[in-house]
C-alpha positions in Angstrom: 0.0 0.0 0.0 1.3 3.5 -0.9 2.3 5.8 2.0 -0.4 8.9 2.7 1.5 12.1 1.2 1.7 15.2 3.9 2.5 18.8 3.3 5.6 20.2 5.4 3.9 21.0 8.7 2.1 17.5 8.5 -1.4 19.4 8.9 -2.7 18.2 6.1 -2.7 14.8 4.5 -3.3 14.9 0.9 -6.2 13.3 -0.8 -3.9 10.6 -3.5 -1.3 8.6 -3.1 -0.9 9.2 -7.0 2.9 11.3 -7.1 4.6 11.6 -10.0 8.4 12.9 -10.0 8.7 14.4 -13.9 12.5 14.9 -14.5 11.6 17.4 -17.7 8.9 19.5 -19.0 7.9 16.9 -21.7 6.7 14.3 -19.5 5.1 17.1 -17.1 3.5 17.7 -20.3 2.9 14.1 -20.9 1.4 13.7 -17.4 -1.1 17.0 -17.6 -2.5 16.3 -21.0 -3.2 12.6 -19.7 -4.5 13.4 -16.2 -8.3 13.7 -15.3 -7.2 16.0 -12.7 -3.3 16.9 -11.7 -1.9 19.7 -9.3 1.9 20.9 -8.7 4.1 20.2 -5.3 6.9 22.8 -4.8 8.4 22.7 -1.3 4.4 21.8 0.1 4.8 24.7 2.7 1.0 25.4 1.8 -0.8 24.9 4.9 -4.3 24.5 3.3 -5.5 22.5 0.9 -4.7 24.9 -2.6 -2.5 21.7 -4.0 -4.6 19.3 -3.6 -6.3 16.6 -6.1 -8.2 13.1 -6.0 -6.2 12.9 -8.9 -2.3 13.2 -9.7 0.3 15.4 -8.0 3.4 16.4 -9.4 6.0 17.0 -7.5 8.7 19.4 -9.2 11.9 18.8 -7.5 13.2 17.4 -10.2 12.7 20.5 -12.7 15.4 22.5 -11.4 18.2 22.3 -14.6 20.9 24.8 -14.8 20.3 28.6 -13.1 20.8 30.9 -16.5 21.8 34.6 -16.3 20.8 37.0 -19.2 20.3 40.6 -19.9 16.8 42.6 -20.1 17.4 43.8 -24.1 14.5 46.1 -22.8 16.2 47.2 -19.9 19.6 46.0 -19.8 19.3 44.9 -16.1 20.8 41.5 -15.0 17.6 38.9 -15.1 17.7 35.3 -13.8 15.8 32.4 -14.8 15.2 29.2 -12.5 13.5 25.7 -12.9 10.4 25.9 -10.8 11.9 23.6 -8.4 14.9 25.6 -7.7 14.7 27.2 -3.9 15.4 30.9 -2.8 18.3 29.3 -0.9 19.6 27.7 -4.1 18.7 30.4 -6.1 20.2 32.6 -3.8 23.4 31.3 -2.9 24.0 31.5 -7.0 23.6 35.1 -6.9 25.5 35.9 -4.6 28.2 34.2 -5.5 27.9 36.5 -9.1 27.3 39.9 -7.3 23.5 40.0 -7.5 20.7 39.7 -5.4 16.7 39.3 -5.5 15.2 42.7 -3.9 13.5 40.8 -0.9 12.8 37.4 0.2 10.3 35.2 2.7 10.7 34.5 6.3 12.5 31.1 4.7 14.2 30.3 2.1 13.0 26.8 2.0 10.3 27.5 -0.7 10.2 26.8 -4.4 10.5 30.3 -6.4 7.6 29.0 -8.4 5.6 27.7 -5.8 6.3 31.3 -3.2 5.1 33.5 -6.6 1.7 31.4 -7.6 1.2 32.2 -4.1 1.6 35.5 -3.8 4.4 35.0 -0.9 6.3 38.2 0.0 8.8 39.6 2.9 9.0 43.0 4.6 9.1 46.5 3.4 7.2 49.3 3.1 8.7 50.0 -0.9 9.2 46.5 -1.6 6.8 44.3 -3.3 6.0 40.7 -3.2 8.6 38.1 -4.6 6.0 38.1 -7.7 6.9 42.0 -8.0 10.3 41.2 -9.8 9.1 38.6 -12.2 9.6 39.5 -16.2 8.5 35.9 -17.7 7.3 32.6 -16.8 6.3 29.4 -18.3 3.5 27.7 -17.6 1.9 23.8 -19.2 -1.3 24.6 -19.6 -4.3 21.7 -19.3 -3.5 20.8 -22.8 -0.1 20.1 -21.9 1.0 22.7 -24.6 3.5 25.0 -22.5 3.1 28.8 -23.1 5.6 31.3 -22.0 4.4 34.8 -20.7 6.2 37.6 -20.4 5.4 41.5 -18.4 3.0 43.2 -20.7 1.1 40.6 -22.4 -2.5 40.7 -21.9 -2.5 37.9 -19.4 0.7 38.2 -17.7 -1.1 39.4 -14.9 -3.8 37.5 -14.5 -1.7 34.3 -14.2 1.5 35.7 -11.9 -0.4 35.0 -8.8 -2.4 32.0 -10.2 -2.9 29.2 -7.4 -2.0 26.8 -9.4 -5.6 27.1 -11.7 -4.2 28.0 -14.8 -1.3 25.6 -15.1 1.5 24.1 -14.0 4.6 26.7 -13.9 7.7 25.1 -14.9 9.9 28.5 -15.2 10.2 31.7 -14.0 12.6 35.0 -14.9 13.2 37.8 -12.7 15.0 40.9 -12.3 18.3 41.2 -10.1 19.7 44.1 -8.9 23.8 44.3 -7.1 24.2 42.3 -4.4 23.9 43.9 -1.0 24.8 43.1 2.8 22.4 43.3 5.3 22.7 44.0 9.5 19.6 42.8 11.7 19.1 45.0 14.7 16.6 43.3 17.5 14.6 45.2 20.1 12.6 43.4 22.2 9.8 44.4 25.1 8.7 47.7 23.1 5.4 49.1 24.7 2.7 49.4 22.4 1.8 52.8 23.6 5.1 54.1 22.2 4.9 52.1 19.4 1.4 52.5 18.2 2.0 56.6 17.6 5.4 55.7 16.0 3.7 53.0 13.8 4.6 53.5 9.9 7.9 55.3 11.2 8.7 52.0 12.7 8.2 50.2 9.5 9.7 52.5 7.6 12.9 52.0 9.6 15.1 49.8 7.4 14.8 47.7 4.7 13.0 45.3 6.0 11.1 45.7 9.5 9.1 42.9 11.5 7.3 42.9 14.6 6.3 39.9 16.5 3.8 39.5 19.0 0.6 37.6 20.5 -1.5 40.7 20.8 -1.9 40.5 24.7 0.0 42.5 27.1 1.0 46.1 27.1 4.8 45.3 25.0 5.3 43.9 21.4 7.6 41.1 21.8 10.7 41.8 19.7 10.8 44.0 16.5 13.5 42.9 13.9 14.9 45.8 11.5 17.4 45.0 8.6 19.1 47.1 7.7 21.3 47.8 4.4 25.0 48.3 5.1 25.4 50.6 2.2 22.2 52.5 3.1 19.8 51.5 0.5 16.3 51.2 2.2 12.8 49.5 1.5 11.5 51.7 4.6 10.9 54.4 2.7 13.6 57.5 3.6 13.7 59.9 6.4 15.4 59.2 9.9 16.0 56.1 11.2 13.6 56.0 14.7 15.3 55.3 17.7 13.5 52.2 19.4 15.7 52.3 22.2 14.3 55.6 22.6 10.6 54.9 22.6 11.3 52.0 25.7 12.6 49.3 23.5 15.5 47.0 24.6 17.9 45.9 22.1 18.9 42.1 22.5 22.2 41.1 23.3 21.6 37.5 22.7 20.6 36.0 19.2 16.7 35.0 19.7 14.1 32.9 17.8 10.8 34.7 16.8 9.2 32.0 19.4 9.5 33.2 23.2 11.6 30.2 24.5 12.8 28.6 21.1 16.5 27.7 20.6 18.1 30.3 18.1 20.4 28.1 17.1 18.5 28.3 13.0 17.6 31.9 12.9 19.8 34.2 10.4 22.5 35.8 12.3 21.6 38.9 14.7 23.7 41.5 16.5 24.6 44.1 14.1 27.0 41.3 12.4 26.9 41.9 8.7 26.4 39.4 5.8 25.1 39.0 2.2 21.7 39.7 2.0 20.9 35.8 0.9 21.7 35.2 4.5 19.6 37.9 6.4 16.3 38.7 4.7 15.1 35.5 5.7 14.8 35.2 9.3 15.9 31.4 9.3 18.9 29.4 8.1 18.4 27.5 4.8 20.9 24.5 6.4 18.5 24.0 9.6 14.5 22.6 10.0 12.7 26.2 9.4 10.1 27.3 12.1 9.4 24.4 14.0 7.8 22.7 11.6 4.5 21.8 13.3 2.1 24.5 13.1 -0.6 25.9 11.2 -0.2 29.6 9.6 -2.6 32.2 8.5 -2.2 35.6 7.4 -4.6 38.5 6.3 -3.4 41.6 4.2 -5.1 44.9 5.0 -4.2 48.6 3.1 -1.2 50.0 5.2 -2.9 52.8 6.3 -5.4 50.3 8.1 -2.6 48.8 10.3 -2.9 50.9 13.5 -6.8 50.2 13.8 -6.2 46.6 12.5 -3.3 45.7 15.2 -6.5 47.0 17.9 -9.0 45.2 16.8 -6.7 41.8 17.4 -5.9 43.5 20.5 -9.4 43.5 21.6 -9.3 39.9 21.0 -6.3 39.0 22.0 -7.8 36.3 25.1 -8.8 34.6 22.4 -5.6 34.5 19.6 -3.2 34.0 22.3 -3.8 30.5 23.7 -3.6 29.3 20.3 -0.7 31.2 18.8 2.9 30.8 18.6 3.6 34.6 17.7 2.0 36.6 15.4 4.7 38.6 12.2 3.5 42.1 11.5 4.8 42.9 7.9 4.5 45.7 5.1 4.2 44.9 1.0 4.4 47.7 -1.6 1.2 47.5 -3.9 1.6 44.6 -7.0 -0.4 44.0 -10.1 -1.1 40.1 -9.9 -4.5 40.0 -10.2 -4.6 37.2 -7.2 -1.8 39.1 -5.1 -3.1 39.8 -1.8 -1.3 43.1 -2.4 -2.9 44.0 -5.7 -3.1 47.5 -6.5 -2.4 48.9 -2.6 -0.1 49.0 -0.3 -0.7 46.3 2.3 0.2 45.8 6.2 -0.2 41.7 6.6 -0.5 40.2 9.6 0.9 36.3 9.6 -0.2 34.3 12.6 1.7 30.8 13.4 -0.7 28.8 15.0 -0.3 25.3 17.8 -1.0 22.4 15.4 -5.0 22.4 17.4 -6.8 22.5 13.8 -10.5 22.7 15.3 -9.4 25.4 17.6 -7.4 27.4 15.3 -10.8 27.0 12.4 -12.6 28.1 15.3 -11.2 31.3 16.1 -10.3 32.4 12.9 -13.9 33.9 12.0 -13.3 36.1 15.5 -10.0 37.0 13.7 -11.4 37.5 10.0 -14.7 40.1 11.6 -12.5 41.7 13.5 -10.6 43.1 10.2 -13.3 42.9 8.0 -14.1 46.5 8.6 -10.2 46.9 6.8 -11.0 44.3 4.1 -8.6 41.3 5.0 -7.4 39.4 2.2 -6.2 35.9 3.4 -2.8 34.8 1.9 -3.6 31.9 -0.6 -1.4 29.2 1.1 -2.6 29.3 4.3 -5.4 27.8 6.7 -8.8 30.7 6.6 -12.0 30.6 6.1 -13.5 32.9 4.5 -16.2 32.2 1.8 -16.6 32.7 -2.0 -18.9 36.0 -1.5 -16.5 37.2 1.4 -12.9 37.0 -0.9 -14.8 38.3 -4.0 -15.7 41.3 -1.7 -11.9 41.7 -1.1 -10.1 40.5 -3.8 -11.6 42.4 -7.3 -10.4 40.5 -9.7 -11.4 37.2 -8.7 -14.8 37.0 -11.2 -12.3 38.3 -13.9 -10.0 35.5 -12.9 -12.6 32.3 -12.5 -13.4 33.2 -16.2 -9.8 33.1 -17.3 -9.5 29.8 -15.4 -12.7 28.5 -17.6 -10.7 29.8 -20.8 -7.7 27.9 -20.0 -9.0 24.7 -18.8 -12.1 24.1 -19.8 -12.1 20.7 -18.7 -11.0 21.6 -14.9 -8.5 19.9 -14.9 -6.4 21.5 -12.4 -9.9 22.4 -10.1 -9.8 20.6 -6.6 -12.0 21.4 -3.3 -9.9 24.8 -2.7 -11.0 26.2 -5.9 -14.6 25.1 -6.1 -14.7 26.5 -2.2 -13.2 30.1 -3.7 -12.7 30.4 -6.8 -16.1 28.9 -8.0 -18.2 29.1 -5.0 
């Protein structure tokens, strides 16, 4: 008997035991066009079930082939092109080995490029945009296992970025680079949130890359980690860099893990000590087990001008979050045009919670968590655990009619449709 197949965080057994291991695009192609119903693994650090079939799942570590460096003609900026099973810590150890760098990158580098853009995965920084922001061209095998390359400013380049996995199978993705950078992370723990609330897009805006972790009960924040650019450069957005010492926070003089009491013996190194920016935008190391590795993760994407009012309305429930919650990441994302990005066309302050692995407890108090930032129209992230329904995400999410259609144009059979889209997508 074939062995049940789990996603990362072991939440969430998938529905077939049916895994195919394709080791080139012609017999991905092979297996789509032949396949009543097929979705793509990457690294399976979706939490819900967006990757799911009944039918066949293709897993696409084995689509990695050689990283290729070109140059924009349009542009003539340094672009990169990676196998969609190539990682951002593969793909970013290359770079940086060659002088480049990716603008920004996730909490981990664990993830699949391909699998962290269809997503709509993003880091930290109030100017810097998702890690589908930066992408020139893809291709993607569509359900007639013909593949089709898009590139920025074709009429559906947008529509498919940030696609779920409904429109296809991505099996390649080019970006932009820009000169590689190195990167210092500063830690202040213990800030109250009465100096920090008036301070609030100052704080952000404080290096490259801010985040601020907490559980939302209590009168401090927990720890707030700034990057910072040794040569300057800044996502935050200009002006003076705010003192949180200042304002009552206490910088750390120990390395610590984003969860109170966790060994920080995998998180990116702390303390002011510089390093290549491949090696301190994500807050964990690429050569350890990221996070813990069993938990359940949500996160909800409000406009950034919404994050003071949003962080008091989980505030006001924070009795409820807390017993469940390992810490909750407060991050900013510049405005994208992926149709499906939960940053489309605004700003966005996004709120990630990392739950216990208690799945009836956590579904039950995400609606408390979901009403209390409706008033800001949330947007759930697309690989993690909400539930919202169909009416509710076309309410937030503008495009999504405009995208079900496109889905129907491209696969009119359904073959890539599974539970999570007919829930959504079709609902």
């Amino acid at each position: 008997m074939t062995a049940e197949l789990h996603n990362w965080a072991g939440n969430l057994t998938y529905a077939t035991t049916d895994l195919r291991h394709p080791a080139t695009v012609e017999e991905l192609c092979e297996i789509v066009a032949g396949s009543v119903r097929v979705k793509a693994l990457g690294s399976r650090h979706s939490f819900n079930d967006s990757a799911d079939t009944t039918g066949t799942l293709v897993a696409l570590d084995r689509l990695q082939g050689e990283i290729e460096l070109d140059t924009d003609p349009g542009t003539g900026a340094r672009i990169v092109s990676v196998g969609a099973g190539v990682t951002h810590a593969r793909l970013g150890a290359y770079l940086e080995a060659r002088g480049l760098a990716l603008h920004n990158l996730a909490s981990l580098p664990h993830i699949s490029v391909a699998g962290a853009i269809q997503t709509g995965t993003h880091g930290s920084g109030v100017n810097l945009g998702s890690l589908a922001a930066k992408v020139t061209a893809f291709d993607i095998v569509r359900a007639s296992g013909v593949v089709e390359t898009l590139r920025r400013g074709d009429d559906r380049f947008e529509a498919s970025l940030v696609g779920i996995g409904a429109l296809g199978i991505v099996t390649n993705v080019t970006l932009e680079t820009e000169p590689s950078f190195q990167i210092v992370q500063h830690v202040h723990e213990d800030l109250p949130w009465a100096a920090a609330l008036p301070h609030w897009a100052d704080i952000m805006a404080g290096g490259y890359s801010v985040s601020v972790f907490t559980t939302f009960v209590g009168e401090n924040t927990q720890q707030i980690l700034t990057k910072r650019r040794v040569d300057g450069g800044r996502g935050g957005g200009g002006g003076a860099t705010i003192d949180l010492a200042a304002l009552g926070g206490r910088e750390a003089g120990v390395a610590v893990h984003p969860f109170k009491g966790a060994a920080a013996s995998n998180v990116t190194e702390q303390l002011r000590v510089a390093g290549p920016w491949n090696e301190r935008l994500p807050h964990f190391r690429s050569d350890f087990q990221p996070s813990l590795g069993t938990e359940i993760q949500s996160e909800y994407l409000v406009p950034i001008d919404n994050a003071v009012p949003a962080i008091e309305a989980l505030r006001a429930i924070g009795h409820l979050i807390q017993p469940l919650l390992y810490v909750a990441e407060l991050r900013t994302v510049a405005a994208d045009a992926g149709w499906l990005s939960p940053s489309y066309a605004r700003d966005s302050f996004a709120v990630h919670f990392t739950w216990h692995q208690r799945h009836p407890e956590v579904l039950a108090v995400l609606p408390h968590v979901e009403r209390a930032l409706a008033p800001f129209n949330a947007r759930p992230h697309w690989g993690k655990v909400a539930t919202l329904t169909g009416v509710e995400l076309r309410r937030v999410y503008p495009r999504l009619d405009a995208f079900a259609l496109e889905t129907l144009r491209v696969d009119p059979q359904r073959r890539f449709a599974n539970a999570f889209l007919e829930r959504t997508l079709f609902a």
